[in-house]
C-alpha positions, 0 to 999 in steps of 0.5 A: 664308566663314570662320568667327568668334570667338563668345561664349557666356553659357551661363546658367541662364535664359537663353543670350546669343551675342555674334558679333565684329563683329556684337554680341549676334546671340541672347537667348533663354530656356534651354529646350527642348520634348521630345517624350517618345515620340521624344526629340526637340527641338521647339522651342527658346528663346522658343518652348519657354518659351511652352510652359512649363506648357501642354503636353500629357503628351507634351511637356515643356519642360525647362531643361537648366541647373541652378544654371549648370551642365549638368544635362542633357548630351543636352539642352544639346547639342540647345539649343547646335547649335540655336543655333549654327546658328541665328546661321551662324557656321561657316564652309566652311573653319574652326570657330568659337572659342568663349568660355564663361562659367561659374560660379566654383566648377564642378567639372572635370567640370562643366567637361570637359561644357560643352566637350563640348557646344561640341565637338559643337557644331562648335567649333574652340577652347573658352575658358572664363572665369569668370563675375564676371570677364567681368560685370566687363569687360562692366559697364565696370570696368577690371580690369586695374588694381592696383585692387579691384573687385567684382561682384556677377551674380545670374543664373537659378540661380547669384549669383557674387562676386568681387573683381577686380586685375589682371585676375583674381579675388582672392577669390569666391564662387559660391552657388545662390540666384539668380533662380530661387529667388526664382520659388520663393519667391513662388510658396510664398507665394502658395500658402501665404497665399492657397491658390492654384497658380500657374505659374512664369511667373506667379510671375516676372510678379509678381517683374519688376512687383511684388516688391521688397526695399526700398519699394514700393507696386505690385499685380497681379492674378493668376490661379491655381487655387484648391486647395480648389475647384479652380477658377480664381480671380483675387486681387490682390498688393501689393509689401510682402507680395512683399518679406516672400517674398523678403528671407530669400534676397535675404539669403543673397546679402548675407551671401555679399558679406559673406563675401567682402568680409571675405576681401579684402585691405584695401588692395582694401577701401579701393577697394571703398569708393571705387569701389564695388560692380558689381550684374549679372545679371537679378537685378539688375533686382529693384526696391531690391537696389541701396539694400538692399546699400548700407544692408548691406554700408555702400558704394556699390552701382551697377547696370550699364547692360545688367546682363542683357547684362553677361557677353554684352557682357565676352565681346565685349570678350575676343573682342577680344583672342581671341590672347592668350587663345588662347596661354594656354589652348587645349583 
């Protein structure tokens, strides 16, 4: 058997891999459950993150990836063997290609250790692309064009911007408020109004059915512990208030699309305005970001179709097109 061209979205939250000629074989969560006394992977992806605060003080479930970049090199290499091997894309005879996307602004360090981990993985080659410029390709925007296009991928813990001619990045911008700090910040909230501890998990079930930053009226019950009594406690939340918790860092990513679009060059200005803005990302998903962006930035904001698939499907689409890529950077 030989071996493939794979695409790899190394994301904080999640990790997608997209296999030519197969499609996206894998989407689970970026997390692994160690054993502290061994230091050893027990579980990895969907099993770890049900473990994520239910685990006795042995075991910990960690997320190698911060703010999209590693954070934990060891961990990182034990998560991508085991999804590597998982998806059986070595051959007998060859090493994979591997493409990884990473965020705009990650530092050659950050760089030289995400190529490492791939290495160790088994990798023949490794291809990094920038994040927004694969989000692009996978949203369907033409990028190759002498035309302005702009994409705004709200991730697990990074949001990049970029605006895209001819087939790459004009100006960007690559910020640490994402996904995960609006985790954050619902769970300060429910802490601070009601006095009540809830886990992450609860903290994210309440962002996908309730939050939103524009109009809303949904509740949720929740249960959490009480931090006066101690003991369990069950309450209701409604979207405005979940709206109030959010809008100052959904805020921070407006202002940074902002920036960006007043370093572009007018004349790809005037396409934005045409063409409009691309959201991608699971961020993406939170209810009135789209109407939120148009009101602010005064153009048209479309969601992608797959915006949690965007980067795994733009790495599918470059996977096509793997020897061209291949003869300008090989590592």
């Amino acid at each position: 058997m030989f071996s493939r061209d794979v695409g790899i979205d190394l994301g904080t939250a999640n990790v997608l891999i997209y296999v030519k000629g197969k499609g996206i074989v894998l989407d689970e969560p970026s997390v692994v459950a160690i054993d502290t006394n061994t230091g050893k992977a027990l579980a990895v992806g969907e099993e770890a993150r049900r473990m994520v605060g239910r685990t006795p003080g042995n075991i910990v479930a960690i997320r190698p990836l911060k703010d999209g970049v590693i954070a934990d090199f060891e961990v990182t290499e034990q998560m991508l063997k085991h999804f590597i091997n998982k998806i059986k894309v070595k051959g007998v005879f060859a090493k994979p290609r591997i493409l990884i996307c990473t965020p705009t602004n990650i530092t050659s360090v950050e760089q030289k250790a995400i190529r490492e981990a791939a290495q160790k993985c088994g990798a023949k080659h490794i291809f990094l692309e920038e994040e927004p410029k694969v989000a692009a390709i996978g949203a369907g925007m033409d990028i190759f064009q002498p035309s302005g296009n702009m994409v705004v991928d709200i991730g697990g813990g990074t949001t990049d911007i970029a605006v895209l001619s001819m087939g790459d990045i004009v100006t960007s911008s690559s910020i640490k408020m994402a996904g995960d700090k609006f985790d954050t910040e619902i769970l300060q909230y429910i802490k601070k109004e009601y006095k009540l501890l809830i886990g992450e998990r609860t903290a994210e079930n309440i962002k996908l059915n309730v939050a939103t930053v524009y109009e809303r009226d949904e509740e949720l019950e929740i249960r959490g512990r009480d931090m006066v009594s101690g003991l369990p406690r069950t309450i209701t939340v409604g979207s405005k208030e979940i709206q109030k918790a959010l809008m100052e860092p959904v805020m921070v990513i407006v202002q940074a699309a902002k920036s960006v679009l007043e370093k572009t060059p007018p004349e790809l200005s005037a396409d934005i305005i045409d063409r409009g803005i691309m959201l991608t990302g699971g961020g993406a998903l939170l209810h009135g970001i789209d109407r939120l962006f148009a009101d602010e930035l005064k153009v048209p904001v479309l969601i992608a179709e797959e915006p949690m698939r965007a980067v795994a499907n733009g790495t599918g689409l470059m996977l096509e097109h793997m020897d061209k890529i291949a003869k300008r950077k090989v590592f």
